[in-house]
KOLVEX-7782 format. One record per residue (C-alpha): y, x, z. Coordinates in steps of 0.5 Angstrom, whole numbers, padded with zeros to 4 digits, always signed. Example, Ala and Ser with C-alpha at 12.3 -4.5 7.8 and 13.67 -1.06 7.14 Angstrom:
residues 2
-0009+0025+0016 -0002+0027+0014 
This chain:
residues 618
+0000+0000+0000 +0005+0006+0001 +0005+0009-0005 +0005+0001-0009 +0012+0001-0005 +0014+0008-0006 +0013+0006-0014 +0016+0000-0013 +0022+0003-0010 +0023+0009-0014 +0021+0004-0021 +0027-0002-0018 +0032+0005-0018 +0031+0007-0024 +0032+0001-0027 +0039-0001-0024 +0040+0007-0026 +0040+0006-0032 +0039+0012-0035 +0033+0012-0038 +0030+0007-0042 +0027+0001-0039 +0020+0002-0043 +0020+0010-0041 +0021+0008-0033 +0015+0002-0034 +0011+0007-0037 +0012+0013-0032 +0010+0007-0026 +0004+0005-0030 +0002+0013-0030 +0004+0013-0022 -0001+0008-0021 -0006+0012-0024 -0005+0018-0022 -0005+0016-0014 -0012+0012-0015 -0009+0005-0013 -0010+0003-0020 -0016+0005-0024 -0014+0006-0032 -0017+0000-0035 -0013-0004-0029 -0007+0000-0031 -0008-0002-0040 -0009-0009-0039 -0002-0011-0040 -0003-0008-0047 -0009-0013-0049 -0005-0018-0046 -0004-0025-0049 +0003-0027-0047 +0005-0018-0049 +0002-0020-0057 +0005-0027-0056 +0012-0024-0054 +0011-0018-0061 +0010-0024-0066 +0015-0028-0063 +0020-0023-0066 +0017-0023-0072 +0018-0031-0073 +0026-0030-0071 +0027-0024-0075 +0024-0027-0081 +0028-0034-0079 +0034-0030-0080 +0032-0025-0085 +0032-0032-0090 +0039-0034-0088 +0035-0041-0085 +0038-0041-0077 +0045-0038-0080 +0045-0044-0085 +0043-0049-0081 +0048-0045-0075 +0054-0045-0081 +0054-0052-0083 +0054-0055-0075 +0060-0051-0073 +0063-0054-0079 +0064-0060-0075 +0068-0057-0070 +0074-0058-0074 +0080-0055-0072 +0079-0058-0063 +0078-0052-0060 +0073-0056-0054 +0069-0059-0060 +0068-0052-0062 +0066-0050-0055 +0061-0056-0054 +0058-0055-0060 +0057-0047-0060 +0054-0049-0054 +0049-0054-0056 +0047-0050-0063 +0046-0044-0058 +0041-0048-0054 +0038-0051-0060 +0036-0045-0063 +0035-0041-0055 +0029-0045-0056 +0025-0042-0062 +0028-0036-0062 +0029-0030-0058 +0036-0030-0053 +0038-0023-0056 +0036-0025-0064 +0040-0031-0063 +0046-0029-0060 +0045-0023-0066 +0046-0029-0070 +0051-0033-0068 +0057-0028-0066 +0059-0026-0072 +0059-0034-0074 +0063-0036-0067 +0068-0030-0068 +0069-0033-0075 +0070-0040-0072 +0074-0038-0067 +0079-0035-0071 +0080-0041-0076 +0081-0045-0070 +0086-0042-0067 +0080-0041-0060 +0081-0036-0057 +0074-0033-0058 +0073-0030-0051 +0072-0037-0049 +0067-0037-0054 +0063-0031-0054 +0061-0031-0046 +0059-0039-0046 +0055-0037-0053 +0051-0032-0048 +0050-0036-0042 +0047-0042-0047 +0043-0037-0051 +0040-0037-0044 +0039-0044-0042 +0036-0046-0048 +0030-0041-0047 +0028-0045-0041 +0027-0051-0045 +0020-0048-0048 +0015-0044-0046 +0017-0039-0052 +0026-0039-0050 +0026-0033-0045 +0020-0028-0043 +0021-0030-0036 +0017-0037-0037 +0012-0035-0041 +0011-0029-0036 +0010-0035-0031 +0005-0039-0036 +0000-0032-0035 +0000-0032-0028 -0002-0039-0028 -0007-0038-0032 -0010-0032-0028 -0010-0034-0022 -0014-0041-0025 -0010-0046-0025 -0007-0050-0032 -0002-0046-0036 +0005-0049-0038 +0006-0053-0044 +0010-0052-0050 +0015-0057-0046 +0014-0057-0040 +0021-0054-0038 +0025-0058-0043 +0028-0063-0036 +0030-0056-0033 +0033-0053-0039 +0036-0059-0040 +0040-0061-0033 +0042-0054-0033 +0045-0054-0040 +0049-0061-0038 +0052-0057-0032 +0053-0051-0037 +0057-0056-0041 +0061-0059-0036 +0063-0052-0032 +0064-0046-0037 +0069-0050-0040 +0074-0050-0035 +0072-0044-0032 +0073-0039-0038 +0080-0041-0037 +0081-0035-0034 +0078-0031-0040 +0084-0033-0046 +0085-0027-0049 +0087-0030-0055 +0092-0023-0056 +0088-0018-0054 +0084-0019-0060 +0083-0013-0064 +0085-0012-0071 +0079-0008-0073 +0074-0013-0071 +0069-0014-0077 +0071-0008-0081 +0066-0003-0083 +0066+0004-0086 +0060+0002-0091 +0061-0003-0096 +0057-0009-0098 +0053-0009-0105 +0058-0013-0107 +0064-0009-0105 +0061-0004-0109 +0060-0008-0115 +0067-0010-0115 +0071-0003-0113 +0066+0000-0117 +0068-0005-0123 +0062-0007-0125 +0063-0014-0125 +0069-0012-0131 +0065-0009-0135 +0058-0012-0134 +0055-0017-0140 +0049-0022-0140 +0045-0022-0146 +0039-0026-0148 +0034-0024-0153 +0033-0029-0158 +0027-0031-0163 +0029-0027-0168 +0031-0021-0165 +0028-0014-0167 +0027-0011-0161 +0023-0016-0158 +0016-0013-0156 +0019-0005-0156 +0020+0000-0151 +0027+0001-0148 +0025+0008-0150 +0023+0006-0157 +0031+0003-0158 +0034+0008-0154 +0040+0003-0152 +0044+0009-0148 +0046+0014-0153 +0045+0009-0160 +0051+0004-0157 +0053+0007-0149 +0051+0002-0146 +0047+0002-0140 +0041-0004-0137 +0043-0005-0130 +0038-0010-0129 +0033-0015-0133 +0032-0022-0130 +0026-0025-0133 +0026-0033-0133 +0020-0037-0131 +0015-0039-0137 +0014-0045-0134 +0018-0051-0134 +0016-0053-0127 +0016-0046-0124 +0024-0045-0122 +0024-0038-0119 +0027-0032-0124 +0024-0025-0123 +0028-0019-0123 +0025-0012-0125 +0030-0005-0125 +0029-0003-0133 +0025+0003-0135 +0023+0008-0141 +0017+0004-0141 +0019-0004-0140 +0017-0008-0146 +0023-0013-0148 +0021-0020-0148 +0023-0028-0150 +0025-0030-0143 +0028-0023-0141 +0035-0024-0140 +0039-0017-0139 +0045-0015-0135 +0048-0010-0139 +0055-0006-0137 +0058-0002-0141 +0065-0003-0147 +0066-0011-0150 +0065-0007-0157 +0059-0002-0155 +0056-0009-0153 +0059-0013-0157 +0055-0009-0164 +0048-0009-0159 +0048-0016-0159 +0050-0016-0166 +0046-0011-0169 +0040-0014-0165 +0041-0021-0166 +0042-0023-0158 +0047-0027-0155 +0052-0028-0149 +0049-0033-0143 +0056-0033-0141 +0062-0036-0145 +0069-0035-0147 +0074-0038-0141 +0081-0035-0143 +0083-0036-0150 +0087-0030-0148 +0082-0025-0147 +0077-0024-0152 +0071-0022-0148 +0067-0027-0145 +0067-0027-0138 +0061-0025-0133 +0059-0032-0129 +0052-0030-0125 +0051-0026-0119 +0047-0021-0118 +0042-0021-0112 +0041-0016-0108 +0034-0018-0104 +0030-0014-0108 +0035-0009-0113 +0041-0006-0109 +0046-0001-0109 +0050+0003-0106 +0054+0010-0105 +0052+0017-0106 +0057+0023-0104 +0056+0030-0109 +0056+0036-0102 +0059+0042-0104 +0056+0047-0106 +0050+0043-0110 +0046+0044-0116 +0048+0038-0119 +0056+0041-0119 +0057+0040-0126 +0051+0038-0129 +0050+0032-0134 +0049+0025-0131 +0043+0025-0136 +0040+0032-0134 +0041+0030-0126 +0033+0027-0126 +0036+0021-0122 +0031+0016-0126 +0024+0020-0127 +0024+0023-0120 +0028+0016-0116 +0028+0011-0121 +0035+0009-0120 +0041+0009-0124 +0047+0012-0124 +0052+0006-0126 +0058+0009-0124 +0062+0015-0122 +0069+0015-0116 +0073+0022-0118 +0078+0022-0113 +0083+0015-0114 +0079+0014-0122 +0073+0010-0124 +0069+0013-0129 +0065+0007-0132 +0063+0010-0141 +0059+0014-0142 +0056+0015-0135 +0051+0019-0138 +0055+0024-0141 +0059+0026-0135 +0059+0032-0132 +0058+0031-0124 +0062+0034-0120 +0062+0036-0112 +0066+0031-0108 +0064+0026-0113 +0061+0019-0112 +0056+0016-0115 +0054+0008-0115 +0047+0008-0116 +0042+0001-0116 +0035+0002-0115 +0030-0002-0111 +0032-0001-0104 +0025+0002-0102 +0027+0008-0107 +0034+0007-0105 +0032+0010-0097 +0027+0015-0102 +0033+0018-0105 +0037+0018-0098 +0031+0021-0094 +0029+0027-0100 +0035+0029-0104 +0038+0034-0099 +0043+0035-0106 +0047+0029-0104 +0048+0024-0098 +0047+0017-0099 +0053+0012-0095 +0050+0008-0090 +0042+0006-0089 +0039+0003-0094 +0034+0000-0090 +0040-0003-0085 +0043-0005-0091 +0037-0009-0094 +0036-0013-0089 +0043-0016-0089 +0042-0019-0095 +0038-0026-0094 +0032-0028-0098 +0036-0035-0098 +0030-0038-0103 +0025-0037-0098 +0029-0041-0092 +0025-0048-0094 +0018-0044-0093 +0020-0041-0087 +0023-0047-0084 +0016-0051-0085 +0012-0045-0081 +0017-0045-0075 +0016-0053-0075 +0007-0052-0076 +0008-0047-0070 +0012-0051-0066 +0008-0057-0067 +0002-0054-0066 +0003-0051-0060 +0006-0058-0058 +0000-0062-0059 -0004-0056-0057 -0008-0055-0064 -0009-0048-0062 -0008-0043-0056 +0001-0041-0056 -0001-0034-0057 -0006-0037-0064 +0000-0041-0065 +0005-0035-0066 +0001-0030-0069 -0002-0035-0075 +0006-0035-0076 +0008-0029-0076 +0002-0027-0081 +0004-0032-0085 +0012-0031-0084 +0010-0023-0088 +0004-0026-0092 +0010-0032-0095 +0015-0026-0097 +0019-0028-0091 +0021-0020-0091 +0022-0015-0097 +0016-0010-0094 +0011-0011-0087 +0014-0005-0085 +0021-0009-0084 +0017-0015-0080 +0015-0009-0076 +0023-0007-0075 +0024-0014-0072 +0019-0013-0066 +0023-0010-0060 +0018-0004-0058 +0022-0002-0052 +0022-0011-0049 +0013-0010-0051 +0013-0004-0048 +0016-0006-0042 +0013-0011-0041 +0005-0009-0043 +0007-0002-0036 +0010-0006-0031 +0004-0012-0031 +0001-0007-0027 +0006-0007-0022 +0005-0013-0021 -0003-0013-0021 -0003-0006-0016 +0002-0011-0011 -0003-0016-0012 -0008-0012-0011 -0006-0006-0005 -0003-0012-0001 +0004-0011-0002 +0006-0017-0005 +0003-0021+0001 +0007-0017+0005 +0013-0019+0003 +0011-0026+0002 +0009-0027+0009 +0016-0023+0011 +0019-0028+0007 +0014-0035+0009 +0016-0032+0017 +0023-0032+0016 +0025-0039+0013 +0017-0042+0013 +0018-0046+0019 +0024-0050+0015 +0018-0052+0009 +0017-0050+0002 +0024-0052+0001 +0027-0046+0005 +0022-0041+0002 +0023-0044-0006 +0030-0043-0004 +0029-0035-0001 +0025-0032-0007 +0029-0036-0012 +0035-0032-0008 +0032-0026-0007 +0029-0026-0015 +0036-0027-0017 +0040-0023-0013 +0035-0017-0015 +0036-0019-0023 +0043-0017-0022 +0041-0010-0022 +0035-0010-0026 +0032-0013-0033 +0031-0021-0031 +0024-0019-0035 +0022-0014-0030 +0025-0018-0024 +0020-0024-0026 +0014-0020-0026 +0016-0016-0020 +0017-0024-0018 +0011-0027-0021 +0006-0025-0015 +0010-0026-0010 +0011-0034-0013 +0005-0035-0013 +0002-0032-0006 +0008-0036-0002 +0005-0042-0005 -0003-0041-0004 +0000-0039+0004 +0003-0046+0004 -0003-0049+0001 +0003-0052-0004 +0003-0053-0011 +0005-0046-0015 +0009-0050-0021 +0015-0051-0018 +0016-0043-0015 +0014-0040-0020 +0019-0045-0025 +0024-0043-0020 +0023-0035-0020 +0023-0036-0029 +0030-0041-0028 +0033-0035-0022 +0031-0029-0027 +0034-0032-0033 +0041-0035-0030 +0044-0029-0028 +0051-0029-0030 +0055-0026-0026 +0052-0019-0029 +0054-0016-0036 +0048-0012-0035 +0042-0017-0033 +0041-0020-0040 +0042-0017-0046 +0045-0022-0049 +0051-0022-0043 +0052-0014-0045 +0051-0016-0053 +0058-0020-0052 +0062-0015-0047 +0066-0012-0052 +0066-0017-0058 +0069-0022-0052 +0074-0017-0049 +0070-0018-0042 +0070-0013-0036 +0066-0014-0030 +0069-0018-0025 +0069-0023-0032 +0063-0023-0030 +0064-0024-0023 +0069-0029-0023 +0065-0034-0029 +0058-0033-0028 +0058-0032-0021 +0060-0039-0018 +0056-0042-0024 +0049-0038-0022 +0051-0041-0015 +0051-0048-0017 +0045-0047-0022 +0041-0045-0016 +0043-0050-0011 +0042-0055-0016 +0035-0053-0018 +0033-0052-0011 +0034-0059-0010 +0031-0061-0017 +0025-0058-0018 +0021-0060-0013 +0023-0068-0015 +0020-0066-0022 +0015-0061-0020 +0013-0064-0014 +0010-0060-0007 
């Protein structure tokens, strides 16, 4: 029992310390158990084979694919709309949007995705966005109380109860508490976040960022100026040819930047976008994105009997006038910086093997103020030059990670991930609802449920790669979760847990369960200040449970009220992700916290004292 206390004190302050990483301290817990023969090795691993560990890492598979199909920000979008210009209206339905999504999707992924969008709103609407941003945070938390996968606190809860025997939680089982908790919220945050008006302390640089978006480049490159939209027609000779049989670039300067080939089918409505190569052969149903001068294009369409897509809008102007868009989901650009005393210093863009050894092209050349668009092909590089090149991204990152002649600005990868695969949303909308209702009506066990999802979330081409849905996982969260279970199991097992129950049943026991209900949702509270509320409520989880079996009382409503105490931590900008997430969007500093979230967390806890024994009886 020594060294289980020892490990347990010495875990607790280095998470409050917080100087080194959560998943590393619970890993260093989990070896100290091992090393001092409390817990033997198999004991010390369960928490990696456990069901709520793989349930928790499939879950950020599930959100991550909802947000990288633009279907939670959509549906986040048009919602806010309805806002108006009334700065309460605003605040009511961030906060009722926010706890509508906390519901299926992590906290931290939800404030992720909806911070920009309250920013942007609040600016609209005049609101002060520190009245905003805050609210957002603490409804992102309420709203994972109203099912069994919203916080990681409730399904921690929903493992002990499996374990020690009794019936797990269902997918609903909360929703009463979260909703009693968000109408409270509702009601105080609004005049509370009084205090928070800092309408004229906003920063101007809000929202800028040194890498430019696709589309930025298109434009300050000006591709979109110079680019044309050309479909092949029955007749035209260089059907069924290579691209390197025609020769395009040197016959007419011109490059393909992309071809679009169109559905065969009249029912199939998805177009396929391929990155031209020596050996595409062009085909009927191919429409080429060509870039280049109005006359050089102009005398390829001719000489190849091709036409425009896109028509003449201005009698003024000649040309006709690009009218689609690219799609970056699959092919991207982005800037890449000649280095000084690089090889490719006065080489021809031709002889600077980009395309065989990346297969990217070079569209177009930034020398200084100037922008070098003809003939691209014939340019001799220089150092300082930058290059806009489009590639598919996996090839993009491969330029960045193998070319040492050159920098590529930003991370490919990152950027990729910013761009929505919009036409893949109603897929993804039907899986979240399967799952939902699967784990509802119990179909199949949750940890099933969540996996059948996320498998076919990567298998429906929610991500561009699985090793994107991989990125969407948390390894710090899983890992932390999976090392300190044992804590947990060696409290358990030495005593401890038993002995800080019994402290607590003596202390405040002769008043009932009432009072014991009220010091461990206080203590588990007051502890979640300082660390994790993850961590909290498995240190917490134990303790729950044996106070009840002490009592010889339901564990339902000790167990629900430590998940409720961990997850409505407020007055901390460190006890949830989602509180530090907003600080510095918000302008908030710590007594914010304290003067907002503190008052709150006290009423939340006196409330739930009182309720949850009525809604989960004794």
């Amino acid at each position: 029992m020594t060294a289980t206390l020892i490990i347990l004190f010495v875990t607790a302050a280095l998470l409050v310390w917080g100087k080194i990483r959560s998943d590393i301290v619970a890993l260093c817990s989990l070896l100290a158990l091992v090393l001092t023969n409390v817990l033997t090795p198999a004991e010390a691993l369960a928490g990696f084979s456990n069901s709520v560990v793989i349930m928790i890492a499939a879950l950020f598979i599930v959100g991550g694919a909802i947000s990288q199909t633009g279907l939670a920000g959509a549906v986040s979008n048009r919602l806010l709309k309805l806002a108006g210009n009334s700065s309460y209206k605003l605040f009511l339905l961030v906060m009722l949007v926010t706890a509508f999504i906390g519901t299926f999707l992590s906290n931290t992924g939800t404030v992720a995705m909806l911070m920009p969008i309250v920013v942007s709103m609040a600016a609209k609407s005049n609101t002060s966005a520190s009245r905003l941003l805050m609210p957002m945070a603490y409804a992102s938390s309420i709203g994972g109380m109203m099912t069994l996968i919203g916080t990681p606190p409730t399904l921690i809860m929903h493992g002990t109860l499996i374990e020690a025997g009794h019936e797990g939680l269902q997918f609903f089982t909360t929703f009463p508490v979260g909703l009693i908790l968000l109408v409270l919220g509702v009601l105080l945050l609004w005049p509370l976040t009084k205090m928070l008006d800092k309408k004229d302390k906003r920063d101007q640089t809000d929202g800028k960022t040194t890498v430019k978006s696709p589309e930025q480049l298109a434009s300050d490159y000006r591709v979109i100026e110079n680019l044309y939209r050309i479909v092949l027609q029955k007749n035209s000779p260089i059907i069924g040819e290579k691209l390197s049989n025609i020769d395009i670039t040197r016959r007419y300067s011109v490059i393909i930047s992309e071809i679009h080939v169109r559905p065969l089918s009249p029912l199939s409505r998805s177009v396929r976008i391929i990155l031209p190569k020596a050996g595409t052969i062009l085909s009927e149903n191919h429409v080429l994105y060509v870039i280049g001068e109005y006359e050089n294009v102009l005398r390829f369409v001719k000489e190849n009997k091709l036409a425009f897509v896109d028509n003449q809008v201005d009698e003024q102007v000649e040309r006709p006038k690009f009218g689609g868009k690219f799609k970056f989901d699959e092919i991207g650009m982005a800037e890449v910086v000649i280095l000084q005393n690089s090889r490719l210093h006065n080489r021809i863009v031709k002889d600077s093997e980009f395309r065989s050894n990346y297969n990217v092209n070079i569209l177009s050349i930034q020398r200084k103020d100037h922008y070098i668009i003809q003939d691209v092909k014939d340019v001799k590089m220089q150092a300082g030059d930058m290059l806009l090149v489009q590639g598919t991204w996996e090839n993009i990152d491969r330029l960045s990670r193998l070319e040492k002649e050159v920098v590529v600005i930003g991370q490919p990868q990152t950027e990729a991930s910013k761009i929505t695969l919009d036409h893949k949303a109603p897929y993804a909308a039907v899986v979240l609802i399967l799952m939902v209702l699967a784990m509802v009506f119990n179909w199949f066990p949750p940890v099933i449920a969540v996996l059948l999802a996320a498998i076919l979330m990567i298998l429906g081409g929610c991500f561009r790669t699985v090793r994107d849905a991989y990125r969407t996982i948390n390894w710090e969260s899983v890992v932390l979760f999976a090392g300190m279970m044992p804590l947990a199991t060696a409290m358990e097992k030495t005593g401890t847990s038993a002995l800080v129950t019994d402290g607590i049943v003596d202390l405040v026991g002769s008043y009932g369960p009432y009072a014991v209900l009220a010091g461990i949702m206080l203590a588990s509270s007051v502890l979640t200040m300082f660390i994790s509320n993850t961590a909290a409520a498995i240190l917490f989880a134990p303790i729950a449970l044996q106070a009840a079996l002490s009592m010889n009382v339901s564990p339902y409503p000790f167990l629900i009220g430590v998940a409720v105490a961990v997850s409505m931590c407020f007055a901390s900008p460190f006890s949830t992700p989602p509180n530090a997430m907003v600080m510095s969007a918000g302008k908030y500093n710590f007594m914010d916290y304290v003067k907002v979230g503190l008052p709150l967390q006290f009423i939340f806890l006196v409330v739930m004292i009182l309720v949850l024994p009525i809604l989960f009886p004794f």
